[in-house]
C-alpha positions in Angstrom: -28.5 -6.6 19.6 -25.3 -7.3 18.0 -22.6 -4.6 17.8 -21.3 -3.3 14.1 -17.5 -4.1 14.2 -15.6 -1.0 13.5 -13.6 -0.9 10.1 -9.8 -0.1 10.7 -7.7 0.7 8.5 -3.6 -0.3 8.2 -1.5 2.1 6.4 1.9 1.9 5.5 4.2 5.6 4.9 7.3 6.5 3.5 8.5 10.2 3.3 9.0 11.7 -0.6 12.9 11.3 1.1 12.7 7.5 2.2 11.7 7.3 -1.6 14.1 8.9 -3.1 16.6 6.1 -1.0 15.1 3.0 -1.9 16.9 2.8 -5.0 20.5 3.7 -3.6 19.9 2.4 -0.1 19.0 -0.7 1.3 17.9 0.1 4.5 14.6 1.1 3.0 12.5 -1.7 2.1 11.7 -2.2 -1.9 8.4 -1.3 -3.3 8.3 -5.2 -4.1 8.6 -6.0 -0.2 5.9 -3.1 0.6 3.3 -4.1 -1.9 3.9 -7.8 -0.5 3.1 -6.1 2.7 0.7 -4.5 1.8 -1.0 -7.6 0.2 -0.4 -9.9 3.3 -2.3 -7.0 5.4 -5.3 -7.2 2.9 -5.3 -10.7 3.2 -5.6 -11.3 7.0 -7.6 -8.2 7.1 -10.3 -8.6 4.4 -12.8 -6.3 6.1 -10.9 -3.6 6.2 -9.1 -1.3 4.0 -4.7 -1.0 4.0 -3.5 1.7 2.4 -0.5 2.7 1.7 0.7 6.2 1.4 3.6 7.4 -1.0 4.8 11.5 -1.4 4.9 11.4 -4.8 2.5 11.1 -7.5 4.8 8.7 -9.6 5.2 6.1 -6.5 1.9 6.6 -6.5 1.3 5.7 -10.3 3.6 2.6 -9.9 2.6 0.9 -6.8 -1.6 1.1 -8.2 -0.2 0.3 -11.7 1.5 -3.1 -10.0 -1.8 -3.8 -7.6 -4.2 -3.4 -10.9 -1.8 -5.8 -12.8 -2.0 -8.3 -9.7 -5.2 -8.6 -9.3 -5.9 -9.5 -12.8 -3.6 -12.3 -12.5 -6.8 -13.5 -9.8 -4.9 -11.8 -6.3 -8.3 -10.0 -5.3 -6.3 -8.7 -2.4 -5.2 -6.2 -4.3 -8.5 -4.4 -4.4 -8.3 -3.9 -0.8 -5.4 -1.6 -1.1 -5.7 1.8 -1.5 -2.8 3.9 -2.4 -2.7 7.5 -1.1 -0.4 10.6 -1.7 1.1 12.7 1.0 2.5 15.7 -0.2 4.8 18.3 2.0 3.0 21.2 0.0 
């Protein structure tokens, strides 16, 4: 009998603080370079989900807002990625 293979799942975090630096610092990488992450985990990945969590409810709002607007341009990686927030309260 073959074995089900177990569904991971790849997530990629930044503190509401590492967000707050991305526009003054560029140590931190930009949302651009984490949704093209992101995207390249969903693609060598397709079975399984990649998430990527944000502490704030308008990272949040952007990075599904630029996922939505990429797959309609036909990138159905996009649908793979699920965005989740991580609030300190």
């Amino acid at each position: 009998m073959k074995s089900k293979k177990q569904s991971q799942s790849f997530e990629i975090e930044f503190t509401p603080e590492q967000e707050d630096e991305f526009v003054d610092n560029a140590d931190y990488p930009s949302w651009t370079t984490i949704i093209s992450i992101a995207l390249l985990s969903a693609r060598d990945h397709p079975e399984d989900i990649t998430f990527v969590d944000v502490g704030k409810e308008e990272s949040a709002r952007l990075v599904e807002n630029a996922l939505m607007n990429i797959a309609e341009q036909g990138n159905m990686d996009a649908l793979q990625i699920e965005v989740r927030v991580n609030t300190l309260h």
